[in-house]
N, CA, C and O atoms as a printed pandas DataFrame, in Angstrom:
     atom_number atom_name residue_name chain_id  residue_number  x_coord  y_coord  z_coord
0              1         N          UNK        A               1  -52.256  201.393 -108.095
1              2        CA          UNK        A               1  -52.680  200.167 -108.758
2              3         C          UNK        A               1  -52.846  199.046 -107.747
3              4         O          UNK        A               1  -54.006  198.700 -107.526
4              5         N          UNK        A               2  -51.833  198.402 -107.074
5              6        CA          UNK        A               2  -51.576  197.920 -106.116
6              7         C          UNK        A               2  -53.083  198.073 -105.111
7              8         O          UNK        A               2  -53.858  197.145 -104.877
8              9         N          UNK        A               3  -53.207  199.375 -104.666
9             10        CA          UNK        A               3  -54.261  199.091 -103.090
10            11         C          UNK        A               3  -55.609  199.209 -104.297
11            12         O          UNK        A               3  -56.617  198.680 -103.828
12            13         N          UNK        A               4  -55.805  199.710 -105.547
13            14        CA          UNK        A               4  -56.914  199.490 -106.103
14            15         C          UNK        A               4  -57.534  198.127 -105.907
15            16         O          UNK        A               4  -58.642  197.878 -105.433
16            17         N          UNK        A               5  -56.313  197.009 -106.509
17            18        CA          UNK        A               5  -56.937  195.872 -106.804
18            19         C          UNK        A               5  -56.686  195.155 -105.443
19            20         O          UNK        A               5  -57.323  194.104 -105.385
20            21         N          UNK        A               6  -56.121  195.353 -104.598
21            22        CA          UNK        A               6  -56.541  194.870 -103.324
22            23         C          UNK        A               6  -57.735  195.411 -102.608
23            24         O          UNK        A               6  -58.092  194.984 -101.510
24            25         N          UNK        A               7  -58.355  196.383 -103.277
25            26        CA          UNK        A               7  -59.659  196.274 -102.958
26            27         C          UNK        A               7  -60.873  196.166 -103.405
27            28         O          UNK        A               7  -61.946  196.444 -102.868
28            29         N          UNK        A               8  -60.453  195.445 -105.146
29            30        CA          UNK        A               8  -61.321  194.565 -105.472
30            31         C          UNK        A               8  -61.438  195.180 -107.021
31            32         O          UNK        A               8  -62.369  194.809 -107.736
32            33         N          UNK        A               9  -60.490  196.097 -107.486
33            34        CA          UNK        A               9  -60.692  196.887 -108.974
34            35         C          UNK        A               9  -59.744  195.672 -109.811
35            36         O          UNK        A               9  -59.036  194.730 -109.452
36            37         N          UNK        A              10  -60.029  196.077 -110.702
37            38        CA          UNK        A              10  -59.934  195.243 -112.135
38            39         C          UNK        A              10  -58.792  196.262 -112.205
39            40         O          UNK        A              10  -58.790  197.416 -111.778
40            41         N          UNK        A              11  -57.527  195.385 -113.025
41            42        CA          UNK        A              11  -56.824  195.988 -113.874
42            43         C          UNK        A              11  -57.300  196.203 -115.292
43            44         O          UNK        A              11  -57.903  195.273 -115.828
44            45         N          UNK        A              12  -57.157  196.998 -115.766
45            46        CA          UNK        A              12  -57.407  197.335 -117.153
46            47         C          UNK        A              12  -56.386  197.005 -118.352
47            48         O          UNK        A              12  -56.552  196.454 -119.440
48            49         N          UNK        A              13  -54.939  197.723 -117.536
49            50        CA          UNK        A              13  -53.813  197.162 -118.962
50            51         C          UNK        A              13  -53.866  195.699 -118.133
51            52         O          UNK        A              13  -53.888  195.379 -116.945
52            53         N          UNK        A              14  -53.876  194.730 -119.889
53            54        CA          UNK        A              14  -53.085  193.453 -119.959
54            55         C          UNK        A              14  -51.926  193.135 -119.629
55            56         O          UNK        A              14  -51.650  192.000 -119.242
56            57         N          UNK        A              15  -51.062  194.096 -119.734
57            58        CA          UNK        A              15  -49.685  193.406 -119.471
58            59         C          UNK        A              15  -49.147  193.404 -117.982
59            60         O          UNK        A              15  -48.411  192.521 -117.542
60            61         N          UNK        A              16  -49.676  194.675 -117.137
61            62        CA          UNK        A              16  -49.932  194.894 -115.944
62            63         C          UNK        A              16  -50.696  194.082 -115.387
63            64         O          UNK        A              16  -50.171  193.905 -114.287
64            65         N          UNK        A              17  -51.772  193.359 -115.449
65            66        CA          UNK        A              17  -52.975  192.241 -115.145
66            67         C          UNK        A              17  -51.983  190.887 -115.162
67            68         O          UNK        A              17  -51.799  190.119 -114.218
68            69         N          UNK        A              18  -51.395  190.812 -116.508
69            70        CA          UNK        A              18  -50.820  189.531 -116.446
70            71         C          UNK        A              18  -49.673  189.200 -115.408
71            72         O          UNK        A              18  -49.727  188.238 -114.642
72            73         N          UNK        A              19  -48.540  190.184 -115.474
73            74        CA          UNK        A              19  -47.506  190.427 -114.263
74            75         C          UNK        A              19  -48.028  190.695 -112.569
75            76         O          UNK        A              19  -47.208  190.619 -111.654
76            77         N          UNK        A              20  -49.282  190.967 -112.358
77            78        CA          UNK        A              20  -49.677  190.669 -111.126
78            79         C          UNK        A              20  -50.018  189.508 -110.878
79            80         O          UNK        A              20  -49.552  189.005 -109.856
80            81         N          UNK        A              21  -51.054  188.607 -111.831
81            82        CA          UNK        A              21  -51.430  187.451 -112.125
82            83         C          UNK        A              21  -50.264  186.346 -111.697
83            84         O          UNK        A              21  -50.229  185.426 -110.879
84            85         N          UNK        A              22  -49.282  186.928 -112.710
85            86        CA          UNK        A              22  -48.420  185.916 -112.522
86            87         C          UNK        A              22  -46.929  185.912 -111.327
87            88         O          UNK        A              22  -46.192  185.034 -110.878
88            89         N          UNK        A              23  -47.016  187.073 -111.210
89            90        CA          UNK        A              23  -45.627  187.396 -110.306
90            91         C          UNK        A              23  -45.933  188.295 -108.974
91            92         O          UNK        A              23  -45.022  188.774 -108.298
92            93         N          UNK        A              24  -47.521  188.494 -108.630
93            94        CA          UNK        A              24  -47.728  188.661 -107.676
94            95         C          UNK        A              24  -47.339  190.583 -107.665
95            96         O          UNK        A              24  -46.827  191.090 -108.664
96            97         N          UNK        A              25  -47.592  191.220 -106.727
97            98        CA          UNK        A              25  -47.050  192.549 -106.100
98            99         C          UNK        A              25  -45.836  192.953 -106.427
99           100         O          UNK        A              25  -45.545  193.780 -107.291
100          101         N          UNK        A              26  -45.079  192.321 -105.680
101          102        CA          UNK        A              26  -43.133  192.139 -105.959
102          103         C          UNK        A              26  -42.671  192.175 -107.105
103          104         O          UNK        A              26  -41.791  192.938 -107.503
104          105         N          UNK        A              27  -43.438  191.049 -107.937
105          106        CA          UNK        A              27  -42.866  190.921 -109.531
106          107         C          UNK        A              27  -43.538  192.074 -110.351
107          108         O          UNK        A              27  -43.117  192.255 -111.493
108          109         N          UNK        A              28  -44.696  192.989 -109.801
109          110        CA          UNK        A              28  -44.900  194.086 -110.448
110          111         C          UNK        A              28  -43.862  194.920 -110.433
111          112         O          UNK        A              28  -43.073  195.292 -111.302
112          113         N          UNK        A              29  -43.974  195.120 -109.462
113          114        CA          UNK        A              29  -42.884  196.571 -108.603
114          115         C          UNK        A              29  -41.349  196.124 -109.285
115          116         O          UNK        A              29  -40.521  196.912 -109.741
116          117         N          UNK        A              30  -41.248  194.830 -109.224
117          118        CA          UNK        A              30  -39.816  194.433 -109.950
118          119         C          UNK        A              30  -39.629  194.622 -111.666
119          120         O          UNK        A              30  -38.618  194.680 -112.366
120          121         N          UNK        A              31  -40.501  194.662 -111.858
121          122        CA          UNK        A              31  -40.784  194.449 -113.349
122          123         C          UNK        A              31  -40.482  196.310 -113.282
123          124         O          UNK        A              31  -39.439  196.722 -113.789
124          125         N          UNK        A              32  -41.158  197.002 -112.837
125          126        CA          UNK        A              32  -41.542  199.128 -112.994
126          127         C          UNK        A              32  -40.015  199.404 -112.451
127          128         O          UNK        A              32  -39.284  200.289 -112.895
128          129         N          UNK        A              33  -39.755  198.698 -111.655
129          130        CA          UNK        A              33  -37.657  199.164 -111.467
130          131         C          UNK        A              33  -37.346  199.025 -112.345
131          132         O          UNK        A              33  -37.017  199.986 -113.041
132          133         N          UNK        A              34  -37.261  197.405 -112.913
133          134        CA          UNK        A              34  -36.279  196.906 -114.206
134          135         C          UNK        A              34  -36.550  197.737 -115.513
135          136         O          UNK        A              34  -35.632  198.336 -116.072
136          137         N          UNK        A              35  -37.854  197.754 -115.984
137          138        CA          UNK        A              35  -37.713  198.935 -117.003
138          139         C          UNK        A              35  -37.329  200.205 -116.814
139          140         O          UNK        A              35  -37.102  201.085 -117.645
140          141         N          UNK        A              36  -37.287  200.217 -115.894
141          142        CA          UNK        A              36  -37.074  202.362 -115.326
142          143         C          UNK        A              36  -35.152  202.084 -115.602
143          144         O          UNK        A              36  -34.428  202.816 -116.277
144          145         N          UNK        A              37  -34.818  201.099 -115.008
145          146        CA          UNK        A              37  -33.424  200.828 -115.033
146          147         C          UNK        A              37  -32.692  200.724 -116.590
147          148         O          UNK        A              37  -31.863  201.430 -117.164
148          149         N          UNK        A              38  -33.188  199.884 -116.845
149          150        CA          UNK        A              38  -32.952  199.557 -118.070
150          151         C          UNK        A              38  -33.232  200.903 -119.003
151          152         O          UNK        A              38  -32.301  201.044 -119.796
152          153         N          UNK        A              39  -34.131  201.812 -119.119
153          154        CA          UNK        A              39  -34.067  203.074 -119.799
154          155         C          UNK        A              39  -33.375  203.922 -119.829
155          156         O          UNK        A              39  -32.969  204.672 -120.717
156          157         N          UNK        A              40  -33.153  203.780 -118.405
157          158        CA          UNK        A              40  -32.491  204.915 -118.067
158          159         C          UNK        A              40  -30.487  204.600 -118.472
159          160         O          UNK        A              40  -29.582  205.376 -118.781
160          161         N          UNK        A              41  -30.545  202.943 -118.232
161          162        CA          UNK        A              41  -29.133  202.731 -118.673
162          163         C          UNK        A              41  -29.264  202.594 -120.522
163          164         O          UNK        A              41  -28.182  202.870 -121.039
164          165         N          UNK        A              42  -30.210  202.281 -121.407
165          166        CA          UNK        A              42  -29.923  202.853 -122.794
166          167         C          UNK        A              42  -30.240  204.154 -123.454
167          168         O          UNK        A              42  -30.308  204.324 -124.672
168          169         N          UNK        A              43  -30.478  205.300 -122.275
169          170        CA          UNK        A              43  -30.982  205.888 -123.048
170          171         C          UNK        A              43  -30.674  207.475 -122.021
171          172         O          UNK        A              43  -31.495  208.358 -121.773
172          173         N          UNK        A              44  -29.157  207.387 -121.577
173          174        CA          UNK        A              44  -28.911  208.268 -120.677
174          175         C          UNK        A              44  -29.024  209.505 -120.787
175          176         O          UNK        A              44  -29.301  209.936 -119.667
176          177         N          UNK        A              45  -28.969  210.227 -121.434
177          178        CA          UNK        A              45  -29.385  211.551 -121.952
178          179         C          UNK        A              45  -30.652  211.831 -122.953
179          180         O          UNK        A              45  -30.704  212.161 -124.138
180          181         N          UNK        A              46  -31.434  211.616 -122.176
181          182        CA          UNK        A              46  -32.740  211.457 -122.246
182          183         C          UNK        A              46  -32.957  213.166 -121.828
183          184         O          UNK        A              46  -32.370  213.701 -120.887
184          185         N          UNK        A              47  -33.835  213.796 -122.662
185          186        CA          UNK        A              47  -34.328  214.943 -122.366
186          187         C          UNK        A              47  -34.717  214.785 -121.539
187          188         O          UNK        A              47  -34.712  213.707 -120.944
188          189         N          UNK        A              48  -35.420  216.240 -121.021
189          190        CA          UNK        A              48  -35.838  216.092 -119.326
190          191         C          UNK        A              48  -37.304  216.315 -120.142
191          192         O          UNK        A              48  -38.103  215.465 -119.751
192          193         N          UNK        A              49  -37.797  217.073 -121.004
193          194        CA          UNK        A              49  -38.998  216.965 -121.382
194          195         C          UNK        A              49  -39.358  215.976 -121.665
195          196         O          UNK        A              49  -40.535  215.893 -121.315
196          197         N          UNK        A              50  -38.973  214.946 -122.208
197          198        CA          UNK        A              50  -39.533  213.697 -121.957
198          199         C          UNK        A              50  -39.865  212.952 -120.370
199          200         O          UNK        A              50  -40.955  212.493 -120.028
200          201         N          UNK        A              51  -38.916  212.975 -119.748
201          202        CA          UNK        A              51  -38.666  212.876 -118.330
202          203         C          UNK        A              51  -40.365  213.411 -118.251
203          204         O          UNK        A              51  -41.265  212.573 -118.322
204          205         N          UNK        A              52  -40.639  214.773 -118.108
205          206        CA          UNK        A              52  -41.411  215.637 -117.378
206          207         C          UNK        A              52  -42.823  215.011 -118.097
207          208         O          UNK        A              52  -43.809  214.929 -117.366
208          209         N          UNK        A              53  -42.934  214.599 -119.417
209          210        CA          UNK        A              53  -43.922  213.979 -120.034
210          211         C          UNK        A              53  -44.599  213.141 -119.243
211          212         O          UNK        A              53  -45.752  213.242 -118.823
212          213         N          UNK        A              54  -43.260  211.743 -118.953
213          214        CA          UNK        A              54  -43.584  209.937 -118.828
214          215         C          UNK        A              54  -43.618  210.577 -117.513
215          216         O          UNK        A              54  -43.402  209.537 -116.891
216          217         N          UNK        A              55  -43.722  211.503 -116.552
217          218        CA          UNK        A              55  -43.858  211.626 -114.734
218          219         C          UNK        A              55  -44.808  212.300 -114.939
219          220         O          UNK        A              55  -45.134  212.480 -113.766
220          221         N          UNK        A              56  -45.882  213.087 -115.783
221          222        CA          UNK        A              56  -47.266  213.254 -115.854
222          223         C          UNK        A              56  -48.573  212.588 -116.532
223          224         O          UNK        A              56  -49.790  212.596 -116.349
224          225         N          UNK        A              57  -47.549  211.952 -117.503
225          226        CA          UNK        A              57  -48.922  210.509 -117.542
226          227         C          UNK        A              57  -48.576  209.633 -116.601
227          228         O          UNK        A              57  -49.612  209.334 -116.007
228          229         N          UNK        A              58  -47.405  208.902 -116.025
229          230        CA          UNK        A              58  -47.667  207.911 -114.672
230          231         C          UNK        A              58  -48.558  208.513 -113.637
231          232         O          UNK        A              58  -49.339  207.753 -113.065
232          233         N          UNK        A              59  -48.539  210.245 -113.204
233          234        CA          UNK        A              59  -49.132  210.696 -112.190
234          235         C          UNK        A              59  -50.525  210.653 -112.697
235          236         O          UNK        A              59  -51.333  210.436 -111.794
236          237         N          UNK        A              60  -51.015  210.787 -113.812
237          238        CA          UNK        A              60  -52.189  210.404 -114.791
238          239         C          UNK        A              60  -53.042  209.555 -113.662
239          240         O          UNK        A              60  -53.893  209.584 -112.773
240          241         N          UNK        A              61  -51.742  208.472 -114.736
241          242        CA          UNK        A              61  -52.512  206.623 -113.844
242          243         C          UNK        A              61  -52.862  207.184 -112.536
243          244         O          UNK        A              61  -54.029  207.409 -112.217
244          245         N          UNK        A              62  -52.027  207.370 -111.909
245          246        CA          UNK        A              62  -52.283  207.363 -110.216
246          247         C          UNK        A              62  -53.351  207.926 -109.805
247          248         O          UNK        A              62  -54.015  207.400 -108.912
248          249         N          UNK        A              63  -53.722  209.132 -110.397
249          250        CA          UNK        A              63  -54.840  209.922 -109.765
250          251         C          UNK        A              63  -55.930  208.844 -110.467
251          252         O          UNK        A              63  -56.806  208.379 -109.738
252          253         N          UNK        A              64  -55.887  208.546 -111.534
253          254        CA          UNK        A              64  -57.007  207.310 -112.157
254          255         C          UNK        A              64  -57.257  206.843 -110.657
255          256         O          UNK        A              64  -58.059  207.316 -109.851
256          257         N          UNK        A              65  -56.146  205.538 -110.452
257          258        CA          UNK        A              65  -56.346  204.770 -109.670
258          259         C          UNK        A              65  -56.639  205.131 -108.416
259          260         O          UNK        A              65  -57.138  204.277 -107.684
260          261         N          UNK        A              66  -56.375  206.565 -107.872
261          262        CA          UNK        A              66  -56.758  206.606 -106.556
262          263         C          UNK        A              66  -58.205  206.724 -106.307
263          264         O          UNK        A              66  -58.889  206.268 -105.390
264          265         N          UNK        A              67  -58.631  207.703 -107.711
265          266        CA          UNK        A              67  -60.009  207.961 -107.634
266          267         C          UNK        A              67  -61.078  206.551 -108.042
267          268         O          UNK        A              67  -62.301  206.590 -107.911
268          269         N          UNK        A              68  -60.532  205.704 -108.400
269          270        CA          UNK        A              68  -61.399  204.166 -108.563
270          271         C          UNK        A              68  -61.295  203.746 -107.362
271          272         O          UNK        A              68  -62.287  203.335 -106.760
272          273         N          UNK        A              69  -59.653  203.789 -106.618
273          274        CA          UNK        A              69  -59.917  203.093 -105.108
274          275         C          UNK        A              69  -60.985  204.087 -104.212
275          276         O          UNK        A              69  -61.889  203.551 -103.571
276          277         N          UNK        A              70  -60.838  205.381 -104.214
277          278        CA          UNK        A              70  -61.949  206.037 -103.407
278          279         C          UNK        A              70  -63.593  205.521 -103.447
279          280         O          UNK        A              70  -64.491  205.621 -102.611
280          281         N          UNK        A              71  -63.552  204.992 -104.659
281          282        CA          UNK        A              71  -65.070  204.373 -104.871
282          283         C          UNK        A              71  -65.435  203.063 -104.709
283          284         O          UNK        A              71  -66.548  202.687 -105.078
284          285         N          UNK        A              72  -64.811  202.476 -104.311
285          286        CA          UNK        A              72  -64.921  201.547 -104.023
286          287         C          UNK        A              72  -64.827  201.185 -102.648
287          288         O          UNK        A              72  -63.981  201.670 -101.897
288          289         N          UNK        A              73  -66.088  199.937 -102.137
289          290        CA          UNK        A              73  -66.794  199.264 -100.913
290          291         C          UNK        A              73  -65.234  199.127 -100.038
291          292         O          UNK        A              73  -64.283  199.266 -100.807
292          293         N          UNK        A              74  -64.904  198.922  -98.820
293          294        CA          UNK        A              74  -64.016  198.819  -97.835
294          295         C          UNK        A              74  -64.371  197.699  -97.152
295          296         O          UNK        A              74  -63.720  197.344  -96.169
C-alpha cells in the first residue's frame, strides 16, 4: 500500500485513505499493529482457520497492490 501510493496510486479503502491522509505512514502502520493487538488481546483463542483466512485476504491486498505498483510510471 505504502510504496503504491508513493508512487502515485490512489487508495481505494476510505478508512485506509483517511489514516494516511491524516496520520501519515507511521499512523498507518500504527493504526495495522493496534488492531492486530487489540484482536489478538480480545479474542485469544481465535481459531487458526480464521487466522489462515484474514493472512490470505491481507496477502490478497498485497499482491493487488504490488501488481498496481508494477504498473505504474517510476
Amino acid at each position: 500500500t505504502l510504496h503504491a501510493v508513493s508512487l502515485g496510486a490512489r487508495e481505494a479503502n476510505p478508512v485506509v485513505r483517511w489514516l494516511l491522509e491524516t496520520f501519515g505512514p507511521g499512523g498507518f502502520i500504527a493504526a495495522k499493529v493496534g488492531v492486530t493487538l487489540l484482536f489478538l488481546h480480545y479474542y485469544p483463542d481465535i481459531s487458526s482457520d480464521v487466522v489462515i483466512l484474514v493472512n490470505g485476504v491481507t496477502c490478497a491486498v498485497a499482491a493487488h497492490n504490488l501488481r498496481v505498483a508494477s504498473q505504474l510510471p517510476r
